[in-house]
C-alpha positions as CSV (number, residue, x, y, z in Angstrom):
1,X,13.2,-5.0,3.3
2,X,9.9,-5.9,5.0
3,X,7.0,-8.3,3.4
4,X,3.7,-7.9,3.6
5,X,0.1,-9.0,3.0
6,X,-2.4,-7.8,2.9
7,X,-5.5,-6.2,0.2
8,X,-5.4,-3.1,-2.0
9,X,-8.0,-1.1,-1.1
10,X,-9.1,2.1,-3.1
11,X,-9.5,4.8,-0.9
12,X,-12.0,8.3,-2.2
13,X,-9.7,11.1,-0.2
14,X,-9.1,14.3,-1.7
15,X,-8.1,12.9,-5.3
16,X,-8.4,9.0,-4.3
17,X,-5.3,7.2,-2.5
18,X,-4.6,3.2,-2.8
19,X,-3.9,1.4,0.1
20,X,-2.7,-2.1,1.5
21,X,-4.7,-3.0,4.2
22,X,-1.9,-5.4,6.4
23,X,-3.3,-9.0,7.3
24,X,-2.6,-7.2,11.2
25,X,-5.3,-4.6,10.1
26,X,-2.7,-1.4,10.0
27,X,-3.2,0.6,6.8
28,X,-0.2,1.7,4.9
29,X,-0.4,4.0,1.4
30,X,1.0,2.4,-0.7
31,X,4.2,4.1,-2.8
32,X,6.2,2.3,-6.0
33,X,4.5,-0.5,-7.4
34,X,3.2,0.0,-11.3
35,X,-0.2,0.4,-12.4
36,X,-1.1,-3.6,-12.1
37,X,-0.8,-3.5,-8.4
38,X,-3.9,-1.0,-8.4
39,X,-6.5,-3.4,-8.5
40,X,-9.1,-3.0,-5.4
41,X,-9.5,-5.8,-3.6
42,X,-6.8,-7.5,-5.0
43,X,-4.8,-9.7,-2.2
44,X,-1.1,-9.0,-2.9
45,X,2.2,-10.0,-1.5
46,X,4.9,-7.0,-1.6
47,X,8.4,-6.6,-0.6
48,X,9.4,-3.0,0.5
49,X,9.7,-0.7,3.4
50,X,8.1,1.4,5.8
51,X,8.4,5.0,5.1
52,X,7.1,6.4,8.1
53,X,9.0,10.0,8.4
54,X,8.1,10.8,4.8
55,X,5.0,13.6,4.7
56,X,2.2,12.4,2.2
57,X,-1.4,14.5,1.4
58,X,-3.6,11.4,2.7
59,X,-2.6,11.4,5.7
60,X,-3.9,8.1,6.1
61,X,-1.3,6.3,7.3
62,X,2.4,5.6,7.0
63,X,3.8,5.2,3.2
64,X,4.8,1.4,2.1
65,X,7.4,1.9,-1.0
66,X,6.7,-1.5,-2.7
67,X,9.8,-2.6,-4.7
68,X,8.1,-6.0,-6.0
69,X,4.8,-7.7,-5.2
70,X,3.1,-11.1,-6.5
71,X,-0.7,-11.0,-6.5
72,X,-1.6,-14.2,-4.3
């Protein structure tokens, strides 16, 4: 399990994506999570992991499967 922190960002590609934008600046799509966590701009801290080797349609970065998160 990683944590991170970081922002959701809403991002308009192809159908829209949501992303956390790391406090390092790396983008990650974010994955898991329910429908609270999709708040843009919303500064969030999640527990998960990397999913790197996983193909998703953004292609907009590596995936972040969120298994919890607390909004900071």
């Amino acid at each position: 399990m990683t944590t991170m922190t970081g922002t959701v960002r809403f991002r308009d590609l192809e159908t829209g994506i949501w992303m956390l934008e790391a406090e390092d600046g790396q983008l990650y799509v974010l994955a898991g999570g329910d429908r609270k966590l999709k708040k843009n701009g919303a500064r969030i801290s999640a527990e998960g992991h990397v999913d790197a080797e996983s193909p998703n349609l953004a292609m907009a970065g590596p995936r972040f499967v969120v298994k919890s998160y607390s909004f900071l």
